[in-house]
C-alpha positions in Angstrom: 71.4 -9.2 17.6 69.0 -11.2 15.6 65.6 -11.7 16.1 64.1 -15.2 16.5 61.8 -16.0 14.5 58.5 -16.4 15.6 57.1 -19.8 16.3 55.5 -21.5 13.7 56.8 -18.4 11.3 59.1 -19.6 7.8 62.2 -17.4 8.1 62.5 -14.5 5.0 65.2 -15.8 3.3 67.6 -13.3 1.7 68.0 -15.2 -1.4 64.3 -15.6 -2.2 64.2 -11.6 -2.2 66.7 -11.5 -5.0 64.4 -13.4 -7.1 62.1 -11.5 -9.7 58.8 -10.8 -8.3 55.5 -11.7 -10.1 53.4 -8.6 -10.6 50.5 -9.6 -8.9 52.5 -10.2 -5.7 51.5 -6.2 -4.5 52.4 -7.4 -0.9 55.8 -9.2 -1.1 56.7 -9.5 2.9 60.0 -8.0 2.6 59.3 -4.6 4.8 60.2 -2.3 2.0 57.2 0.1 1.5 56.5 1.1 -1.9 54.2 3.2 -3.9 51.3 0.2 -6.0 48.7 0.7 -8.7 46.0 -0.9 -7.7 44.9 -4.0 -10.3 41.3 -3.7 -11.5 39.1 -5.8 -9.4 36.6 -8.6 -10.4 33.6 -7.6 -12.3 31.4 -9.1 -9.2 33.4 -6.7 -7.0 33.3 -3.3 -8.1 31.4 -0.7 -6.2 29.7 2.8 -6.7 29.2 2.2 -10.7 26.1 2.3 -13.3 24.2 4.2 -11.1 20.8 4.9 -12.8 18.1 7.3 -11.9 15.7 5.5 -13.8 13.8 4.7 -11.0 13.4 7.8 -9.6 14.7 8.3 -5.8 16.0 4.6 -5.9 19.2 4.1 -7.9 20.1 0.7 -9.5 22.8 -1.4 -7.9 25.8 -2.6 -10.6 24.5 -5.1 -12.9 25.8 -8.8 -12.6 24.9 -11.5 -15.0 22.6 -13.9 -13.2 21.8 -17.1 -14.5 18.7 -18.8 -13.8 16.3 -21.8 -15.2 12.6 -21.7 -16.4 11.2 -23.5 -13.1 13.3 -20.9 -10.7 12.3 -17.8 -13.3 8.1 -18.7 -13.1 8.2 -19.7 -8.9 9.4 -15.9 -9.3 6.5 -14.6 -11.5 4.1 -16.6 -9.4 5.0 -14.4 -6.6 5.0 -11.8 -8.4 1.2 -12.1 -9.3 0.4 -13.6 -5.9 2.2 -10.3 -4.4 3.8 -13.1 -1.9 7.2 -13.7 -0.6 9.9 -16.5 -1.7 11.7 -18.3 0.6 14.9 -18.8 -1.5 16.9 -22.0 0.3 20.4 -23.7 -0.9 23.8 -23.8 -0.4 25.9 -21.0 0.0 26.9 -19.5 -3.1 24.2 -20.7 -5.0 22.8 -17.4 -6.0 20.3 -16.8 -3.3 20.9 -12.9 -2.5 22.1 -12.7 -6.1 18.3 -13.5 -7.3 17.1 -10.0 -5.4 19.3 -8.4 -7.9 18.8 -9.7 -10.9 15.0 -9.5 -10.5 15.3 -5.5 -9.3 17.7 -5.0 -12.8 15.1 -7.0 -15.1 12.0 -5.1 -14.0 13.6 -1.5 -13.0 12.4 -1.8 -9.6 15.3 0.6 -8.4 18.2 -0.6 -5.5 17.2 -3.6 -3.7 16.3 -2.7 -0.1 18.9 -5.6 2.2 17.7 -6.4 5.8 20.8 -8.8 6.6 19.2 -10.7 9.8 21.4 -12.0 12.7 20.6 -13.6 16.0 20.2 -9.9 17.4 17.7 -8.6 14.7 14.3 -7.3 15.4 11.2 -6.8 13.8 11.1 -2.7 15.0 14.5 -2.0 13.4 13.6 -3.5 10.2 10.2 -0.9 10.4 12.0 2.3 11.8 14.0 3.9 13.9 13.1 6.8 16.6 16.1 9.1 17.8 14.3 10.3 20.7 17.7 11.3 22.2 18.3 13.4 19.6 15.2 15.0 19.3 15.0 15.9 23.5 18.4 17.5 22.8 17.4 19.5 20.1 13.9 20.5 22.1 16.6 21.6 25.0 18.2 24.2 22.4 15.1 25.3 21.1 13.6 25.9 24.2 16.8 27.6 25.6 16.1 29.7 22.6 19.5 28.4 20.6 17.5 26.9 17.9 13.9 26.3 16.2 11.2 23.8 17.5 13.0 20.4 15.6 10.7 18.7 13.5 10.3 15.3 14.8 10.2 14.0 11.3 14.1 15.0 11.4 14.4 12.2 13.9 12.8 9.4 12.0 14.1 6.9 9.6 12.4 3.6 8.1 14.7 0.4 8.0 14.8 -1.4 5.0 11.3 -3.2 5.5 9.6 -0.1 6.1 11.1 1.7 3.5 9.6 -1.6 1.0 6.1 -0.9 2.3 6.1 3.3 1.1 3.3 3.6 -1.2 4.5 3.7 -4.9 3.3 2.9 -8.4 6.5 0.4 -8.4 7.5 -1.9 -5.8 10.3 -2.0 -4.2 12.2 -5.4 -4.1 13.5 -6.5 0.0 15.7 -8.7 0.3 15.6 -10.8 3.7 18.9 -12.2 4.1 19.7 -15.2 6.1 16.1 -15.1 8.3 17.5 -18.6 9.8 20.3 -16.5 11.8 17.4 -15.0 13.5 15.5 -14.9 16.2 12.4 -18.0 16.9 10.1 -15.8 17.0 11.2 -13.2 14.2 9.4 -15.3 11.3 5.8 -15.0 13.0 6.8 -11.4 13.7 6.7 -10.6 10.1 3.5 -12.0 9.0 1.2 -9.4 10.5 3.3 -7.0 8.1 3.2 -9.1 5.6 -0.6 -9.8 5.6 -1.7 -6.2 6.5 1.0 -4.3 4.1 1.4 -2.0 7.0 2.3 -0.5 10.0 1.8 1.9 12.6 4.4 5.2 14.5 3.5 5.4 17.5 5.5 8.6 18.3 3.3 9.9 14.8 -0.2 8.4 15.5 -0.3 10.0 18.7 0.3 13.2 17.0 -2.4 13.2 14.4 -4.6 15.4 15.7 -2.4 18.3 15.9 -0.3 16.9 12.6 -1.7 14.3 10.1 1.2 14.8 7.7 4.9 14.1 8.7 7.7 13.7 6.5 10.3 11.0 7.2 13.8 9.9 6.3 14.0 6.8 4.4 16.7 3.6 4.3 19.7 4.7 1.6 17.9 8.1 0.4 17.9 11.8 1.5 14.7 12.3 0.0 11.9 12.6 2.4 8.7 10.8 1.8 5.1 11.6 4.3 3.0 9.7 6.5 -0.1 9.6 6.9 -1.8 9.6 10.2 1.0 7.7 11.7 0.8 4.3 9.4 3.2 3.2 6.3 0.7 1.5 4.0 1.7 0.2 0.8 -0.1 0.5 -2.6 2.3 -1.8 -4.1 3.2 -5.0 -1.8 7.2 -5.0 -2.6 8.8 -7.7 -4.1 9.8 -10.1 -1.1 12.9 -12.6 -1.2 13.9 -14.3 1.9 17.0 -16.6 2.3 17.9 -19.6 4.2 20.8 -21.8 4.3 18.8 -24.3 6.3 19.9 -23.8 9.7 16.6 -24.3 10.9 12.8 -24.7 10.1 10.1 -22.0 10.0 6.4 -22.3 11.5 4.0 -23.8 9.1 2.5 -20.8 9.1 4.7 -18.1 8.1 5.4 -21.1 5.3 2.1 -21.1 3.9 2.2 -17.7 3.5 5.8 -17.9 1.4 6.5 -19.1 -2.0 9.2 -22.0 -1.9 12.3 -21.6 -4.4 15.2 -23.9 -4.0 18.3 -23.2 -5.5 20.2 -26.3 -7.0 23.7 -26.3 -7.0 25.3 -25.8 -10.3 25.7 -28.5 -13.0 29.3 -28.7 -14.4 27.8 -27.3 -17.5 25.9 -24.0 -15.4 29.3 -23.3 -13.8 30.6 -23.0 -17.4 27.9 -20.5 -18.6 28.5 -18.7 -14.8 32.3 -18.2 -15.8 31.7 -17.3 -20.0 29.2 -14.9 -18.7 31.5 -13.0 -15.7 35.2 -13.4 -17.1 34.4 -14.2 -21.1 33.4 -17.0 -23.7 37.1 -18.2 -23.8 37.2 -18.3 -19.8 35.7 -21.5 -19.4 38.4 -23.4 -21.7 40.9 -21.3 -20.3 40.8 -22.7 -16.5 39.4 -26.2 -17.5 41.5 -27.7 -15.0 40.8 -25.2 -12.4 36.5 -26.2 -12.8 37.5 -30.2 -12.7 40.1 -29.4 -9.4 36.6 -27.6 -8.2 34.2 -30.3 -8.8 36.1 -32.9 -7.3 36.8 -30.8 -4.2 32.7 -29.8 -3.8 30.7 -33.1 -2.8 32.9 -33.8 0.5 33.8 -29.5 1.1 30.3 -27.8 0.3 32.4 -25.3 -2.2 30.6 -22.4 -3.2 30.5 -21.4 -6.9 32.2 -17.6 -6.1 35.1 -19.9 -4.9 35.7 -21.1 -8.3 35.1 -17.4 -9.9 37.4 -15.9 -7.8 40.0 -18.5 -8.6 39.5 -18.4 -12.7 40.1 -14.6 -12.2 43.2 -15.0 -10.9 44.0 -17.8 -13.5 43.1 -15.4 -16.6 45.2 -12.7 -14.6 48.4 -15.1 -14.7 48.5 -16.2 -11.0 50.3 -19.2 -10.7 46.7 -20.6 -8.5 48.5 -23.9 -8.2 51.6 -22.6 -6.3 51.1 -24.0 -2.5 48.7 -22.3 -0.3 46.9 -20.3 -3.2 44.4 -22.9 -4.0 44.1 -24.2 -1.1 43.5 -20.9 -0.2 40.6 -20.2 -2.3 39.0 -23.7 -2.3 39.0 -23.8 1.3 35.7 -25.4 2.7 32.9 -23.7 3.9 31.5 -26.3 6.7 32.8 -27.1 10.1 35.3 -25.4 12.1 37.9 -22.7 11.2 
């Protein structure tokens, strides 16, 4: 007996299987399995590569071309000499996140340190994290004489914030991502950090008389770094960004105490030097249509630019992105409801 179709389903037809295949249709919907090479992915999308020790403990993230202009590049050297934070704002895709990178790269300030925030993010996760679960079940074994005294040390690692704030001849650079998904309060929560360049372990201070020293586990390393009489104090205060896509405003405050950067979106002729620089001098010429079909779509949709980049990859790959549902696909809009 036949199977139905499924509502709202087009029916395989038989006919459409006997056609040749394009190559870069890996997944072709027909139910045969098959054994697939893997095509290589987009330079923006490749993972676990150009690691460098060159900064000691913290390795360096891949290297993406970042393009920037003379206003955005001294708002950043300001803060720099200011040892404040930037408050990156713009639309999505406009390189907010990206800037944390390309600034880390430049100066050889090791892997960026990435605190994404959401509405459940707090301040104390961001500092550390205490496994005192852990730690009363390893004090059970040892005491049961299955085990030595566990170090609490062991049972402590600093979040990404925390981890910024280790003293170092280098900073490290944080970045802050999406702070308007947090909490109200969250923004006034991070001044006292950010104006004292410290803070305080309670389960260490507490301890100091019997232990002044305690090595801890920091956020992406192995390595162990010590604390001293239960505070994290900087030397270096780290290099701070802090994105927003506008959902909501901060406290004048915690402003005051930020530098402003807003990210513009990209001019026809930036989106040009975006895709020369990712995909190739000829790229730009080569999916001409394909940057026109994206500027026309972006006033009314709120298009980010890794739309287009993903779309002139598959372009230069010979994808047909015109055949129906593929561009639509990629060029979908980023506002209102799914």
């Amino acid at each position: 007996m036949e199977r139905p179709d499924r509502p709202g389903a087009d029916p395989v037809n038989p006919s459409d299987n006997a056609r040749p295949t394009p190559q870069w249709r890996l997944f072709r919907g027909d139910g045969q399995p098959r054994r697939i090479t893997m095509p290589e992915p987009p330079p923006w999308r490749r993972f676990g590569q150009q690691r460098s020790t060159e900064a000691g403990d913290a390795d360096m993230d891949p290297y993406r071309p970042y393009l920037i202009d003379q206003p955005q590049i001294d708002v950043v050297n300001a803060a720099l000499h200011l040892r404040r934070p930037v408050l990156v704002t713009g639309h999505p895709g406009s390189g907010k996140s990206s800037l944390a990178y390309a600034i880390a790269h430049e100066l050889s300030l090791g892997k960026v340190l990435h605190w994404p925030v959401n509405s459940r993010s707090m301040l104390s996760d961001a500092l550390y994290q205490y496994d005192a679960v852990g730690r009363l079940q390893e004090s059970t074994l040892s005491r049961d004489g299955r085990g030595p005294e566990p170090d609490i040390g062991d049972f402590i690692r600093l979040g990404p914030l925390g981890t910024a704030l280790v003293p170092r001849d280098l900073p490290r650079v944080l970045l802050i991502d999406e702070l308007d998904k947090g909490d109200i309060d969250l923004p006034n929560d991070l001044l006292t950090v950010f104006e004292r360049g410290e803070f305080e372990i309670p389960e260490l201070s507490r301890m100091t008389r019997e232990r002044n020293v305690v090595e801890v586990h920091t956020a992406g390393s192995d390595i162990p770094v010590p604390v001293r009489g239960g505070v994290v104090r900087c030397t270096e205060f780290p290099v701070v960004l802090i994105t927003s896509n506008g959902e909501r405003d901060f406290p004048p405050a915690f402003l005051r105490r930020c530098l402003r950067l807003d990210l513009p979106d990209p001019s026809e002729q930036r989106l040009r030097d975006i895709l020369a620089a990712h995909l190739g001098a000829d790229a730009p010429a080569r999916v001409d249509g394909l940057v026109r079909a994206f500027l026309a779509r972006r006033a009314p949709d709120e298009l980010a630019t890794d739309q287009l980049m993903n779309a002139a990859f598959l372009r230069l790959g010979g994808v047909d992105t015109d055949a129906e549902g593929v561009l639509e696909a990629l060029f979908h809009q980023l506002g209102g409801t799914v």
